[in-house]
N, C-alpha and C positions, 0 to 999 in steps of 0.2 A: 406788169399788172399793178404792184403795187406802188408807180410811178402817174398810172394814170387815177389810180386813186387820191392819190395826191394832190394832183390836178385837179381833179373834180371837186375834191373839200376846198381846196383853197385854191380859187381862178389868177391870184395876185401873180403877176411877172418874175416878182422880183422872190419869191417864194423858191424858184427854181433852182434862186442861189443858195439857198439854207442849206440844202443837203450837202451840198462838195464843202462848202466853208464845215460843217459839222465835222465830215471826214476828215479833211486837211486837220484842222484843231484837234482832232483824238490820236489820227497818226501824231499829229509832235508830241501831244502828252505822253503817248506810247511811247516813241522816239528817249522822249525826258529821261521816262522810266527805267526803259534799258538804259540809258547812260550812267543813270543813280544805281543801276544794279551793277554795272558792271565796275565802278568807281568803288562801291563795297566790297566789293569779291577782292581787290587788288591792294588794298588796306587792311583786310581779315588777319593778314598775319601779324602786319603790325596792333591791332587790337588785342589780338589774343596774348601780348606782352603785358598790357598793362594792365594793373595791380587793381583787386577788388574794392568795391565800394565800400563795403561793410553793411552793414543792418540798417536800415529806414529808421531814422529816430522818429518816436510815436510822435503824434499830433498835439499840439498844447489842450490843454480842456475847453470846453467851451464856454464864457461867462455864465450864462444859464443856468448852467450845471453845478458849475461853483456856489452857485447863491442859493439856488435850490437845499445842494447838498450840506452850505453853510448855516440856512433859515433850520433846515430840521435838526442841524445839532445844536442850536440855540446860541452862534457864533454871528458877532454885529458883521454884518455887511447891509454896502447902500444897493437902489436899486438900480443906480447909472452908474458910472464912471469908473476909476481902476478898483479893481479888487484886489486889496494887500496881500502883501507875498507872504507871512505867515498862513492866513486864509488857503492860499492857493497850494501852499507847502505839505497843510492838514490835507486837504484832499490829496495832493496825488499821492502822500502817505497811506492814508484810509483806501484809496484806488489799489493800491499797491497789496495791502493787506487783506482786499478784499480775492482781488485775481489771483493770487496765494492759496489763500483757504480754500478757492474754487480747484484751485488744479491738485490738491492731496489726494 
């Protein structure tokens, strides 16, 4: 039934091919799948030897933020190019002081 609807939306010949080539392609991706699961199952134990990552180090600040946060303390920064590591120092200090005071 839903072969001959098919047919009837779309008359083209070659239309008939889409669906077996669609099948074929998903069975191999399937096919991939298991292969990639079953490659991990058989590695698991060697995974579970090795030694932890440790902690995600934070993200650097973002320019913006720097200048923003350097303009309202009344600290020179330009409005392009690098922002000095003293500058950048003050804030994640003040960052730091700030996420401190928040968690007492």
């Amino acid at each position: 039934m839903v072969d001959d609807l098919l047919v009837a939306r779309n008359p083209d010949p070659e239309s008939s091919l889409t669906r077996p080539l669609a099948q074929e392609w998903a069975y191999r991706w399937l096919g991939a799948c298991l292969a990639e699961l079953d490659a991990a199952a058989r590695t698991a134990d060697t995974e579970a030897t090795f030694a932890s990552g440790g902690p995600v180090p934070a993200a650097a600040p973002r320019p913006a933020e720097v200048r923003e946060w350097a303009r309202a303390h009344g600290l020179p920064v330009n409005d392009r190019g690098r922002i000095s590591a003293d500058v950048v120092r003050q804030y994640l200090a003040a960052a730091t002081d700030r996420c401190t005071s928040v968690r007492r």
